[in-house]
N, CA, C and O atoms as a MOPAC input file, in Angstrom:
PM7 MOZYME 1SCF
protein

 N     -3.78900 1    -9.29100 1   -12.04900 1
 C     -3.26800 1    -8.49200 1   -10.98100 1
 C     -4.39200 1    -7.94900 1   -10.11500 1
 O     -3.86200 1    -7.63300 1    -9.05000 1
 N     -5.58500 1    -7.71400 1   -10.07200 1
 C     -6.63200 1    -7.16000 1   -10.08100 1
 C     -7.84100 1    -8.23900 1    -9.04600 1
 O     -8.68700 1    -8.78700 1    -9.75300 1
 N     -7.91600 1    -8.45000 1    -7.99200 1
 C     -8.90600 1    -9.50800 1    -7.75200 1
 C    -10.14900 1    -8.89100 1    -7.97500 1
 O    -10.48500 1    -7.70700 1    -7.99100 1
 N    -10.75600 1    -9.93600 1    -8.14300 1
 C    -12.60600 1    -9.77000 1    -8.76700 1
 C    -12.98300 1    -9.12600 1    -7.60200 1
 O    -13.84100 1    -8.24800 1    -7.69700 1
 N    -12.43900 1    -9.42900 1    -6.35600 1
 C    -13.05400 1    -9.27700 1    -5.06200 1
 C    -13.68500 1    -7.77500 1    -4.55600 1
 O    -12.72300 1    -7.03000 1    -4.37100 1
 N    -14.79600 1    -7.16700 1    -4.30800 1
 C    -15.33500 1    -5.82100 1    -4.45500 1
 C    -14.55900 1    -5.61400 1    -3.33700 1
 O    -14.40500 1    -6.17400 1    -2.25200 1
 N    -14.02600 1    -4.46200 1    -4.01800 1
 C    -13.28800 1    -3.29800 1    -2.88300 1
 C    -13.70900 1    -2.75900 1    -1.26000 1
 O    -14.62300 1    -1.93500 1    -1.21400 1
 N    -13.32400 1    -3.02400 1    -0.45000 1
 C    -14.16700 1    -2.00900 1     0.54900 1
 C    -14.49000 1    -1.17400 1     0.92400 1
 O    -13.54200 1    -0.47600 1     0.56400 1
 N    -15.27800 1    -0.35200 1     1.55400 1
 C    -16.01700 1     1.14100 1     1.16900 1
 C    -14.76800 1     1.73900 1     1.64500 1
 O    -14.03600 1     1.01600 1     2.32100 1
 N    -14.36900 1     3.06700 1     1.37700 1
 C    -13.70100 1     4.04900 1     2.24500 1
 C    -14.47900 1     4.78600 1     3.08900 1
 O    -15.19300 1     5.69200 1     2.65900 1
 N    -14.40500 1     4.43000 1     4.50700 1
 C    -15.34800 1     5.04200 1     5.53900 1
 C    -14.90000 1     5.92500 1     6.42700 1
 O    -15.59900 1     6.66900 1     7.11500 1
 N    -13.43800 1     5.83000 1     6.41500 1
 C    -13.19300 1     7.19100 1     6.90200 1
 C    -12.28300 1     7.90200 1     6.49300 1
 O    -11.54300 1     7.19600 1     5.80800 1
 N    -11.79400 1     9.30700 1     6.55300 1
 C    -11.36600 1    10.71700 1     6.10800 1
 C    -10.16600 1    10.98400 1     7.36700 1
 O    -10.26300 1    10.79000 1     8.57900 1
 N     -9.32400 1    11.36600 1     6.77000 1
 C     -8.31900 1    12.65800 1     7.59400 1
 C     -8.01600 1    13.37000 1     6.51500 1
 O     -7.14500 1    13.21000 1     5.65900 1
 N     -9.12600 1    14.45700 1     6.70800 1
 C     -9.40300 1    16.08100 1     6.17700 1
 C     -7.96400 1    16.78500 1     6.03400 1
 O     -7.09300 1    16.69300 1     6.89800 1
 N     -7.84600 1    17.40400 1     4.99200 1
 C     -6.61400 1    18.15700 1     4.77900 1
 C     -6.56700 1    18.99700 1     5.40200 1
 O     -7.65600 1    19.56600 1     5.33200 1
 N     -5.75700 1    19.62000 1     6.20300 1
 C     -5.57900 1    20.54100 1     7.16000 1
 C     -5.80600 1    20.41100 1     8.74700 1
 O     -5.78600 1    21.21200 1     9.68200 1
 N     -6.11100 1    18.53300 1     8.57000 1
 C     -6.01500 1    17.99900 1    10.16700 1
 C     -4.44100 1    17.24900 1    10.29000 1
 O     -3.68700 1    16.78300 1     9.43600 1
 N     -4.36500 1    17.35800 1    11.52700 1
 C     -2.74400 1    16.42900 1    11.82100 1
 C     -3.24600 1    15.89600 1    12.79100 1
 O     -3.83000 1    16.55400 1    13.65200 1
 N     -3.12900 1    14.72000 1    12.83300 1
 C     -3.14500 1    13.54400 1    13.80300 1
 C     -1.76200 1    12.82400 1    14.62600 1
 O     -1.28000 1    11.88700 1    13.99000 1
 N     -1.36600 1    13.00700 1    15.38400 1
 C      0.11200 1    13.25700 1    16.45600 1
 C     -0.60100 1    11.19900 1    17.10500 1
 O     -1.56000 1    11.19400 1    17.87700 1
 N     -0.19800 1    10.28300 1    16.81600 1
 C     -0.81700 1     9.18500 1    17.10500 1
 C     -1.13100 1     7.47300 1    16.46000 1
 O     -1.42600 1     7.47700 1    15.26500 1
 N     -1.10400 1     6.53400 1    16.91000 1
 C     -1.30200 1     5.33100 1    15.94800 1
 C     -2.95000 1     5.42300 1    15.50700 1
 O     -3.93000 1     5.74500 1    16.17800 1
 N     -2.82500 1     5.01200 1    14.13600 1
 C     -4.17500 1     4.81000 1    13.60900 1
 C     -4.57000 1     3.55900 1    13.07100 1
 O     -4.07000 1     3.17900 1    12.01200 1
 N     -5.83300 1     2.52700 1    13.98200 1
 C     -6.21000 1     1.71700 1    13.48600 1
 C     -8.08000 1     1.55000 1    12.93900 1
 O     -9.09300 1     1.83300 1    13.57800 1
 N     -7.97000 1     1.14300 1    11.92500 1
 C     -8.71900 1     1.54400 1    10.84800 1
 C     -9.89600 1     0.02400 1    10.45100 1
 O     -9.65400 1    -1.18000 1    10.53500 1
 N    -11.02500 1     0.66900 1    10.06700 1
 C    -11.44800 1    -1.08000 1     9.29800 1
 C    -12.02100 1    -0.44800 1     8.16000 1
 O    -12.52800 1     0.67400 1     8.14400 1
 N    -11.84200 1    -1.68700 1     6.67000 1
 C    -12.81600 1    -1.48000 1     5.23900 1
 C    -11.58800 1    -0.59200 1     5.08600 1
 O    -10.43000 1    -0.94900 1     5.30200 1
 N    -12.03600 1     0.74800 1     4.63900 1
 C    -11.15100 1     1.91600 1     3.81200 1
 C    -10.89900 1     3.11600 1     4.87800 1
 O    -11.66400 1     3.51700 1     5.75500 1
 N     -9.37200 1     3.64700 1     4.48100 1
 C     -9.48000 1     5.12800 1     4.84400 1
 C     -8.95700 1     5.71500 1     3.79200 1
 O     -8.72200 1     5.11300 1     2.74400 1
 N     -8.70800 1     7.06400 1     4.00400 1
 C     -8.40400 1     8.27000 1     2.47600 1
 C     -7.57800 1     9.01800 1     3.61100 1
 O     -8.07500 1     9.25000 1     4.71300 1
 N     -6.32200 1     9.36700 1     3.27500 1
 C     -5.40100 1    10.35500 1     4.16300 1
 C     -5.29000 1    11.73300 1     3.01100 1
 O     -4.91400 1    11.68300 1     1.84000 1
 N     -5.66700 1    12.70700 1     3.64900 1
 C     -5.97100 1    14.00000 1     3.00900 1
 C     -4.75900 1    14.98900 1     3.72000 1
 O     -3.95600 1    15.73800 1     3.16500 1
 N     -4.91700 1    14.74200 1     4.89300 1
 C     -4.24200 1    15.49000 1     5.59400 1
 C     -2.59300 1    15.01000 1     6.46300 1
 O     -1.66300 1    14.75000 1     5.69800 1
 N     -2.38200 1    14.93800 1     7.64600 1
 C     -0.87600 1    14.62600 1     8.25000 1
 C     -0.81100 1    13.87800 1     9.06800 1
 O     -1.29000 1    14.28400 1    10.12600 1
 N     -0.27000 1    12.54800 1     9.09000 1
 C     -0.26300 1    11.39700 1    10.34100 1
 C      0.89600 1    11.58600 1    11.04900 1
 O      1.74300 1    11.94400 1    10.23100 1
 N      1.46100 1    11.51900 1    12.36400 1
 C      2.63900 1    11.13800 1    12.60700 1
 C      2.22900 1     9.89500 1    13.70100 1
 O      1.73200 1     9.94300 1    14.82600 1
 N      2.64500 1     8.82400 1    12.89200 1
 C      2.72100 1     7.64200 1    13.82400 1
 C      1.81300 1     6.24000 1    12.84700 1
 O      1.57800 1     6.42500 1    11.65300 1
 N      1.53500 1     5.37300 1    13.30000 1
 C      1.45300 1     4.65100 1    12.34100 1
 C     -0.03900 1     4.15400 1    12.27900 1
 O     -0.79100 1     4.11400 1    13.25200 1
 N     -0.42700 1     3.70300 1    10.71700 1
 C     -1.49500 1     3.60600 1    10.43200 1
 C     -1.16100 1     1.99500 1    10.00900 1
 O     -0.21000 1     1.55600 1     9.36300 1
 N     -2.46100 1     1.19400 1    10.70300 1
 C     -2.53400 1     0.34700 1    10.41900 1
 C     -4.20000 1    -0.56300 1    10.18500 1
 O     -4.92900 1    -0.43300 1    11.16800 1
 N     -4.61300 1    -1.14900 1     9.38900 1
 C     -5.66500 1    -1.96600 1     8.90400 1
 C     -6.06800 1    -2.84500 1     9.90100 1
 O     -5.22300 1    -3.34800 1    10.64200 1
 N     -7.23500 1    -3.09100 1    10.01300 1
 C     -7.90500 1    -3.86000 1    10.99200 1
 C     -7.60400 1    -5.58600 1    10.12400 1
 O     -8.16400 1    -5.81600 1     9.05200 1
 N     -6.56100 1    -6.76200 1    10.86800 1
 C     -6.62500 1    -7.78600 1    10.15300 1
 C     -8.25800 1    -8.49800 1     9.71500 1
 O     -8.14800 1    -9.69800 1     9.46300 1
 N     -8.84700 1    -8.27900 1     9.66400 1
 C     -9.86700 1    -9.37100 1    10.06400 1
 C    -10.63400 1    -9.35700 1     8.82500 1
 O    -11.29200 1   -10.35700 1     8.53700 1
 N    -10.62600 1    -8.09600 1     7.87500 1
 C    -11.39500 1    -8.22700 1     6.97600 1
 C    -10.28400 1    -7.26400 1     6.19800 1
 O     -9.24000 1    -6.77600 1     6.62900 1
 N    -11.04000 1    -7.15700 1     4.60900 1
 C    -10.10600 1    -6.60900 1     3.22100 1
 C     -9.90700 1    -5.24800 1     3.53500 1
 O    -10.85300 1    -4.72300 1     4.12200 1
 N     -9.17000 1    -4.71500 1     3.35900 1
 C     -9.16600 1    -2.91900 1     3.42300 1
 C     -8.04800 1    -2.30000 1     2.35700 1
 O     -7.00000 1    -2.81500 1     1.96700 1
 N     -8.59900 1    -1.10200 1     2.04700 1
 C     -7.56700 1    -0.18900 1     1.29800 1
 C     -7.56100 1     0.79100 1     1.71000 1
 O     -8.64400 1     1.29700 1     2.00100 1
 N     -6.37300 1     1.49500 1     1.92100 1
 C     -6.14200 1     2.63200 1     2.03700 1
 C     -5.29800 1     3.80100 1     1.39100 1
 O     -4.18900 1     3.63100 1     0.88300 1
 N     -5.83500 1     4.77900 1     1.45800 1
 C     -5.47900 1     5.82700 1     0.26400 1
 C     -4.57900 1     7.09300 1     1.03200 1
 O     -4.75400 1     7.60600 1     2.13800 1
 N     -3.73300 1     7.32200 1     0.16600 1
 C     -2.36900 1     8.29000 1     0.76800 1
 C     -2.90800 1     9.62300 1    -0.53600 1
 O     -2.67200 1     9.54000 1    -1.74100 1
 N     -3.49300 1    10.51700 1     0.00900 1
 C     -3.70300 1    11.15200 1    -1.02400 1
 C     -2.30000 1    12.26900 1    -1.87700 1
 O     -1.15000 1    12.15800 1    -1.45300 1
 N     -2.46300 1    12.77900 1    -2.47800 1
 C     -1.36200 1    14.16800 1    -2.76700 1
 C     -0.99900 1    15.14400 1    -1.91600 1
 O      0.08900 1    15.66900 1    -1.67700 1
 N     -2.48600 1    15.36100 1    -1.34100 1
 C     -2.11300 1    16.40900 1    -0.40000 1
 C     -1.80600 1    16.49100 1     1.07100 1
 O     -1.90700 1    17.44900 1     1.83700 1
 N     -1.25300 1    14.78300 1     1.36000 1
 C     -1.00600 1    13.88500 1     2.28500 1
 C      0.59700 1    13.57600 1     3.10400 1
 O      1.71700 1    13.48100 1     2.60200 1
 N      0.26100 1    13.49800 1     4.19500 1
 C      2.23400 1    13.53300 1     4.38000 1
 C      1.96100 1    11.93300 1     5.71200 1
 O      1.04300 1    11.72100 1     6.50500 1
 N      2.61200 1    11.52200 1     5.55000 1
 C      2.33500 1     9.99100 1     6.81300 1
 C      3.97300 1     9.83100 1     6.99100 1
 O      4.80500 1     9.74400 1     6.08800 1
 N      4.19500 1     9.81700 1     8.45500 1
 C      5.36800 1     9.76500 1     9.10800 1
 C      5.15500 1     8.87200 1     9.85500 1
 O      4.55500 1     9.17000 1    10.88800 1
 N      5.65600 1     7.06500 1     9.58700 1
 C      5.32000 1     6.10200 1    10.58200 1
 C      4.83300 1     4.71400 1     9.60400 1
 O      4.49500 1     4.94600 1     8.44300 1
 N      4.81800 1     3.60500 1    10.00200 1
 C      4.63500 1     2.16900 1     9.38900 1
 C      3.33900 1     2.76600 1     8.86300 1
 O      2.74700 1     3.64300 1     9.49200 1
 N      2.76300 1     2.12800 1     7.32700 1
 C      1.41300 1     1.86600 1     6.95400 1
 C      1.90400 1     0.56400 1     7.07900 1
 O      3.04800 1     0.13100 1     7.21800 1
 N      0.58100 1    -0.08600 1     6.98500 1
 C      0.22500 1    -1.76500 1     6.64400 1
 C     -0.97000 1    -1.82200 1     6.37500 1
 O     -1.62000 1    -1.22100 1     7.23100 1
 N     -1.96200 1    -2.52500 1     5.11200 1
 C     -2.80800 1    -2.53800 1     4.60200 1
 C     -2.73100 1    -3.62100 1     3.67400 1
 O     -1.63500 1    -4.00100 1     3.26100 1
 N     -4.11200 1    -4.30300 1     3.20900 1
 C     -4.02500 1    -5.06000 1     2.16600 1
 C     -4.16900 1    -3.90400 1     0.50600 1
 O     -3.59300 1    -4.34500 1    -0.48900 1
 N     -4.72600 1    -2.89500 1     0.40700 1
 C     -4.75300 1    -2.32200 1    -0.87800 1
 C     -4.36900 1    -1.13200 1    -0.42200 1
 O     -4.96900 1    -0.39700 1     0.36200 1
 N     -3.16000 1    -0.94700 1    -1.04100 1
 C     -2.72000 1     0.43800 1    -0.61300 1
 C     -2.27500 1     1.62500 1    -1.84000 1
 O     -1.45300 1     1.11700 1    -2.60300 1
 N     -2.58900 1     2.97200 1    -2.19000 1
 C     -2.71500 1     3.33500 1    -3.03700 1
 C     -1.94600 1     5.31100 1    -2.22600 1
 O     -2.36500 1     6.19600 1    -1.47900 1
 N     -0.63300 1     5.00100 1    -3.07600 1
 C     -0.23400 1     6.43400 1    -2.69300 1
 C      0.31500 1     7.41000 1    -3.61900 1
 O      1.08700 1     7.15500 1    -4.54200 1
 N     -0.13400 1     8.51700 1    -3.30600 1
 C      0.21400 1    10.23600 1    -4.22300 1
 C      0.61700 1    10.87000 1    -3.57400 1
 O      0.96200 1    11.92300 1    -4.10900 1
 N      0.84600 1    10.79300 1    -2.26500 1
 C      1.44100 1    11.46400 1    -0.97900 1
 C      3.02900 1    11.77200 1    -0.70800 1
 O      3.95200 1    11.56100 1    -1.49400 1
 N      3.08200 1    12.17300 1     0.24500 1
 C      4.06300 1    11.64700 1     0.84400 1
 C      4.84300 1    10.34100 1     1.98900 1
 O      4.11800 1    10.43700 1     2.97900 1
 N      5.53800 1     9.61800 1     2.19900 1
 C      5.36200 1     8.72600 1     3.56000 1
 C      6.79200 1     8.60200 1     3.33600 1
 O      7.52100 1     8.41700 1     2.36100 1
 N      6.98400 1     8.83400 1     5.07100 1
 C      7.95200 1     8.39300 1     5.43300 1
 C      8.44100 1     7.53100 1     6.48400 1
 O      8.45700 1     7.92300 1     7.65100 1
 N      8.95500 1     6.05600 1     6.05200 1
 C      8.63400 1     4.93300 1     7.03700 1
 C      8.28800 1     3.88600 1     6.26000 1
 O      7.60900 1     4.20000 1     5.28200 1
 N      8.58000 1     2.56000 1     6.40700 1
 C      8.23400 1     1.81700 1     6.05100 1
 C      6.79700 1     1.44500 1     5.47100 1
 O      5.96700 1     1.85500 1     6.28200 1
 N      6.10400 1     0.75800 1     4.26000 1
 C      5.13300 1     0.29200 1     4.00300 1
 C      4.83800 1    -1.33200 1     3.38800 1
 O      5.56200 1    -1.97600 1     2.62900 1
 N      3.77100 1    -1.65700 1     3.88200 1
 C      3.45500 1    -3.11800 1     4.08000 1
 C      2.60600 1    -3.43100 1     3.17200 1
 O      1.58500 1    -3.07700 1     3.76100 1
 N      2.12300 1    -3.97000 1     1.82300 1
 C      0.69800 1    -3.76000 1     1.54900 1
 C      0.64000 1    -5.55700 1     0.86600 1
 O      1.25100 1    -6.12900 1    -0.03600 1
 N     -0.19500 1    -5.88700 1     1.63700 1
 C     -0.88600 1    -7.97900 1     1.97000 1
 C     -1.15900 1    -7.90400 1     0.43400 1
 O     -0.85100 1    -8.90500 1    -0.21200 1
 N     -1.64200 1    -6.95200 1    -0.16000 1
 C     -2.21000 1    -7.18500 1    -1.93000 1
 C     -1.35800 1    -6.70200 1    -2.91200 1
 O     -0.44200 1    -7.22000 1    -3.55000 1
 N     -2.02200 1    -5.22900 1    -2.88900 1
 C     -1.21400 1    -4.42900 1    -3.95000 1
 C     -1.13800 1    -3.48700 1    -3.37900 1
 O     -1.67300 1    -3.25600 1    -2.29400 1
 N     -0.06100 1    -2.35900 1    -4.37800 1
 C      0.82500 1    -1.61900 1    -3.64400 1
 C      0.35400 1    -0.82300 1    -5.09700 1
 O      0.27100 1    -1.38200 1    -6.19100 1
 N      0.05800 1     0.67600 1    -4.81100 1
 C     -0.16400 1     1.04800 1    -6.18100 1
 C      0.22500 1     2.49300 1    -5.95600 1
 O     -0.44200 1     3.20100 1    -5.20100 1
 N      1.55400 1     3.05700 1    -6.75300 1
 C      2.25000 1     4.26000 1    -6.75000 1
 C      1.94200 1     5.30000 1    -7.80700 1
 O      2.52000 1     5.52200 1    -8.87100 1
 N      0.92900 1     5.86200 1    -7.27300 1
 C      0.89500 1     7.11900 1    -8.39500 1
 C      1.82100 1     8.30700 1    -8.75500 1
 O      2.78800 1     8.57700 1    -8.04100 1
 N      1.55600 1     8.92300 1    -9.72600 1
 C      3.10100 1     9.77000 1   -10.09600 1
 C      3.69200 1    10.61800 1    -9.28000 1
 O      4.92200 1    10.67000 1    -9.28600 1
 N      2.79600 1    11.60100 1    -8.25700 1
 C      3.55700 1    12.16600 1    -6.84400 1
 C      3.92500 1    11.11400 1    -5.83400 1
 O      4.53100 1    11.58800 1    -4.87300 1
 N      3.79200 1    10.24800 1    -5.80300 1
 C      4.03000 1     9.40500 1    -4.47200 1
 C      5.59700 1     9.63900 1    -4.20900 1
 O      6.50500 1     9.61100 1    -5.04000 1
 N      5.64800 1     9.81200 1    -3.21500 1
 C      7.04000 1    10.15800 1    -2.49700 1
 C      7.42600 1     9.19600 1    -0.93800 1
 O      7.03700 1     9.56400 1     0.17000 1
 N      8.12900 1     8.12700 1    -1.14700 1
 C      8.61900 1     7.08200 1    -0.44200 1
 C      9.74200 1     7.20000 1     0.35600 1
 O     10.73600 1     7.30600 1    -0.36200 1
 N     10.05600 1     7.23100 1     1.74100 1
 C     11.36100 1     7.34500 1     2.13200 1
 C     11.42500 1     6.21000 1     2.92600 1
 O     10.97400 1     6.35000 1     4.06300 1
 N     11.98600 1     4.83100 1     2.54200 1
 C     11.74600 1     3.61500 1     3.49500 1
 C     10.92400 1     2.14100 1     3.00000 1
 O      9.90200 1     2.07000 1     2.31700 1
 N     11.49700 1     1.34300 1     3.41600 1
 C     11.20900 1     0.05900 1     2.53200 1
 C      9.52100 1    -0.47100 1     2.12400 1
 O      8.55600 1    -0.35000 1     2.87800 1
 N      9.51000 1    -0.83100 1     1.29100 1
 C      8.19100 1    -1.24400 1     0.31800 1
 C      8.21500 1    -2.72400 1     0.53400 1
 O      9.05700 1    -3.53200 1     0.14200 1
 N      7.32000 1    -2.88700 1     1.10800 1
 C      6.63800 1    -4.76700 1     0.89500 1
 C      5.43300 1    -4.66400 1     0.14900 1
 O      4.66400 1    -3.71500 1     0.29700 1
 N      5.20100 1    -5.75700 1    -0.78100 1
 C      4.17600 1    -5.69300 1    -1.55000 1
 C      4.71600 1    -6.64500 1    -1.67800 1
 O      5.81000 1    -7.19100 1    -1.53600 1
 N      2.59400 1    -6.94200 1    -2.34900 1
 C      2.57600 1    -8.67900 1    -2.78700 1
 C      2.94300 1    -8.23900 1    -4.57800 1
 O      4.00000 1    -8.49400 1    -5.15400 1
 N      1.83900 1    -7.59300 1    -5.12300 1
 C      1.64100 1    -6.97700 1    -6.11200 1
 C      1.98000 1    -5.21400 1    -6.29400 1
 O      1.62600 1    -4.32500 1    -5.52000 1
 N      2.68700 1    -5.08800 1    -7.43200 1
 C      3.18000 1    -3.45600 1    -7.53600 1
 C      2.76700 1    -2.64000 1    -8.90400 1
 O      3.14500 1    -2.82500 1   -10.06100 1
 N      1.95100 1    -1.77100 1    -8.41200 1
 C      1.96000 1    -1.33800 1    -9.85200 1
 C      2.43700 1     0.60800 1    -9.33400 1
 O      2.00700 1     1.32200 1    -8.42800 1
 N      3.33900 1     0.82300 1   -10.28600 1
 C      4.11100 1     2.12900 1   -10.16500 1
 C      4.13400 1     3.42300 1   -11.00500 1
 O      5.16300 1     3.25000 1   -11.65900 1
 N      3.85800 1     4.07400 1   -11.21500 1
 C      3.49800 1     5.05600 1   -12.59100 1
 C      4.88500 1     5.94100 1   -11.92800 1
 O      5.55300 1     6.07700 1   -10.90200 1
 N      4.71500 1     6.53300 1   -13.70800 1
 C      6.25200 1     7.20200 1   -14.02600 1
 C      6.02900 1     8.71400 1   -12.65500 1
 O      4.97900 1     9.27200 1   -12.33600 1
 N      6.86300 1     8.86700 1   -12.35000 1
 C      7.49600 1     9.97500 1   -11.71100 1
 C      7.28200 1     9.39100 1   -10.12500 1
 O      8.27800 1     9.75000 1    -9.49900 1
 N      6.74800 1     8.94700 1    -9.61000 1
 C      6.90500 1     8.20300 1    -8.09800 1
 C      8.54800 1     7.70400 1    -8.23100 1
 O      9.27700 1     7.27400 1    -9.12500 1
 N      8.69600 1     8.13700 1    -6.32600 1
 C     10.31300 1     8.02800 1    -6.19600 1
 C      9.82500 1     6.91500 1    -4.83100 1
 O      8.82400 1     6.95400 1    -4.11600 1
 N     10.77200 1     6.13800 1    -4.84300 1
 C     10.89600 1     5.13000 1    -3.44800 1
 C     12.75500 1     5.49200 1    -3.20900 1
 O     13.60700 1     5.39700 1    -4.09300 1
 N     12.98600 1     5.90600 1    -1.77100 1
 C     14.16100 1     6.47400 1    -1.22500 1
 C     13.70800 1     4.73300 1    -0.29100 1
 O     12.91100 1     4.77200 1     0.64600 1
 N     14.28500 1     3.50500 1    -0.69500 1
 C     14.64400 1     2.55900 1     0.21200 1
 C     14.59800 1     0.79200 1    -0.78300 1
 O     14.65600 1     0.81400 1    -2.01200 1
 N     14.54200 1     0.07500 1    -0.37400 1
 C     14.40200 1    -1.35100 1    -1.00300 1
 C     13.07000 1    -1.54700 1    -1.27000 1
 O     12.20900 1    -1.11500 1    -0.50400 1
 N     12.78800 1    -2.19500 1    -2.34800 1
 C     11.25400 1    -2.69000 1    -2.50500 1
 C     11.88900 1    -4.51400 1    -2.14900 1
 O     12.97800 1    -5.07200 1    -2.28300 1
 N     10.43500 1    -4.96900 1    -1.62300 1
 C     10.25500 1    -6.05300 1    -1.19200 1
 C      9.27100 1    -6.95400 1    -1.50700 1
 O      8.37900 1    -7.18900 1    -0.69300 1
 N      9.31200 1    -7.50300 1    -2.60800 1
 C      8.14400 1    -7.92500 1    -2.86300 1
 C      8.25100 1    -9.66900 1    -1.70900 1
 O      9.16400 1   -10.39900 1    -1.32400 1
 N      6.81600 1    -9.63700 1    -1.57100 1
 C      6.26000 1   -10.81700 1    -0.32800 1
 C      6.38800 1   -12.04300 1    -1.14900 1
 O      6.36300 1   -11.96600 1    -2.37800 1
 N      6.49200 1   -12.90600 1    -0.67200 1
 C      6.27600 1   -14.56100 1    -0.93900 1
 C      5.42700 1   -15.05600 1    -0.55400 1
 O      5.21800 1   -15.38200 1     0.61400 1
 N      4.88500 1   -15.17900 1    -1.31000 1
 C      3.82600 1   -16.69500 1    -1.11500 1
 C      4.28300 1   -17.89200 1    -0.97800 1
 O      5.46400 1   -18.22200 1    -0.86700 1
 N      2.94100 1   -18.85300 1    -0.98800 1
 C      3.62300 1   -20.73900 1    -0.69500 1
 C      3.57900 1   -20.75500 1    -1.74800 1
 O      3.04400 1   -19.90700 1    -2.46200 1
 N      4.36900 1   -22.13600 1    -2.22100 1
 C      4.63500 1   -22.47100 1    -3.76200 1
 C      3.54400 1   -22.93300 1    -4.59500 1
 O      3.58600 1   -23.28800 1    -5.77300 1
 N      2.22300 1   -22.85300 1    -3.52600 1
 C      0.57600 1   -23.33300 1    -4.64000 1
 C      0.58600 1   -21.57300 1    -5.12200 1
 O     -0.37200 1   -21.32000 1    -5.85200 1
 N      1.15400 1   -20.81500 1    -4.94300 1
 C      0.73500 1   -19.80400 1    -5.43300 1
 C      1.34300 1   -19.26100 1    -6.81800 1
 O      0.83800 1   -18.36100 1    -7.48900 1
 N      2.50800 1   -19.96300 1    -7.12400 1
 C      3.30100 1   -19.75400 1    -7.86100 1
 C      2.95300 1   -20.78600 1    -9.29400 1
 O      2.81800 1   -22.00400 1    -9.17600 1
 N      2.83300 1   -20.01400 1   -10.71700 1
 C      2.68600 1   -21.29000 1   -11.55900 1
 C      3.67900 1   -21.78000 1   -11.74300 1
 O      4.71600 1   -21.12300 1   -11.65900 1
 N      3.67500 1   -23.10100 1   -12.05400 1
 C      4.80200 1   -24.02000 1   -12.58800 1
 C      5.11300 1   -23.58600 1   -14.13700 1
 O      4.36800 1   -23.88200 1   -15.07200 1
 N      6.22300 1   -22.90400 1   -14.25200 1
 C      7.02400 1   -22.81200 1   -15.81100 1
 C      7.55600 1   -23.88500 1   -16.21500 1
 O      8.18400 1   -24.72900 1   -15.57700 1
 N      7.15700 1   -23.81400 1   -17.84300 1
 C      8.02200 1   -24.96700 1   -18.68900 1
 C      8.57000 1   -24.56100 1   -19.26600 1
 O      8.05100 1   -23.50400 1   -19.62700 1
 N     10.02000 1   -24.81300 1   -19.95900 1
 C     10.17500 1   -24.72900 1   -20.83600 1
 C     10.01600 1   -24.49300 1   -21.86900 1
 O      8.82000 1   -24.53000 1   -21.58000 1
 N     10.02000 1   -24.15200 1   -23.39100 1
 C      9.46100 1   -24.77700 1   -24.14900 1
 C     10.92100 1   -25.38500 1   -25.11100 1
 O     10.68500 1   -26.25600 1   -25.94800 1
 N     11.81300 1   -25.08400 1   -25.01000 1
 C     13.05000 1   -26.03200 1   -24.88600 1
 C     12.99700 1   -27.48800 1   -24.39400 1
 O     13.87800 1   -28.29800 1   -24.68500 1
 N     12.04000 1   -27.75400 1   -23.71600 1
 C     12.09300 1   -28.81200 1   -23.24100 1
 C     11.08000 1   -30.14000 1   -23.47400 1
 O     10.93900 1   -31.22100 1   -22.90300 1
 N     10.23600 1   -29.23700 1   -25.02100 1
 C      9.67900 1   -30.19200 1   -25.67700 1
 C      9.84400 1   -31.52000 1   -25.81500 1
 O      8.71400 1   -31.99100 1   -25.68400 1
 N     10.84600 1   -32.65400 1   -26.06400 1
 C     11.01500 1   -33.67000 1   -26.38700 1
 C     10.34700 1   -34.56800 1   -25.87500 1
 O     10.51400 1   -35.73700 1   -26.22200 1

């Protein structure tokens, strides 16, 4: 579940007790400390994660390849990798993820969605019924 691939730095901050009224586009890492209204989104071009902290509220689309929330969000979220719900995370609105990992007490208020890949991505199952 886990790629080998080194993480990218988190290079930038929204400080708890800032609110940002606006779209946010981002490259590598951000850390949300504080209040978005409007949507945060990852620079395509290279890996990024971004972090929804506890003391965090995001009103508006995320999209990210590593996305990691304790926050609050309300609005849809997108995440190209993994999707990783810590026990405050508080969800109001649909979940895409490639990969999910969820710890006990996180609530999602909408559909989870997990993404599709092409079928080289998928292993081929056998049987084992089907020995003969």
């Amino acid at each position: 579940m886990f790629n080998k691939k080194k993480q990218p730095p988190i290079k930038s901050l929204i400080a708890q007790g800032t609110r940002i009224e606006g779209n946010v586009l981002f490259h590598d890492g951000l850390r949300v400390d504080g209040d978005v209204v409007g949507d945060i989104r990852a620079s395509e071009e290279q890996p990024s994660i971004l972090v929804i902290s506890e003391s965090a509220s995001v009103t508006g689309q995320i999209h990210a390849d590593h996305v990691i929330i304790n926050g609050t969000v309300k609005g849809p979220v997108f995440a190209l990798e993994l999707l990783e719900l810590q026990p405050k995370a508080r969800i109001e609105g649909d979940v895409s993820y490639k990969s999910l990992e969820m710890h006990q007490g996180a609530t999602i208020a909408g559909q989870l969605k997990p993404m599709t890949g092409s079928l080289e991505d998928k292993p081929t199952l056998k049987l084992a019924a089907n020995n003969a």
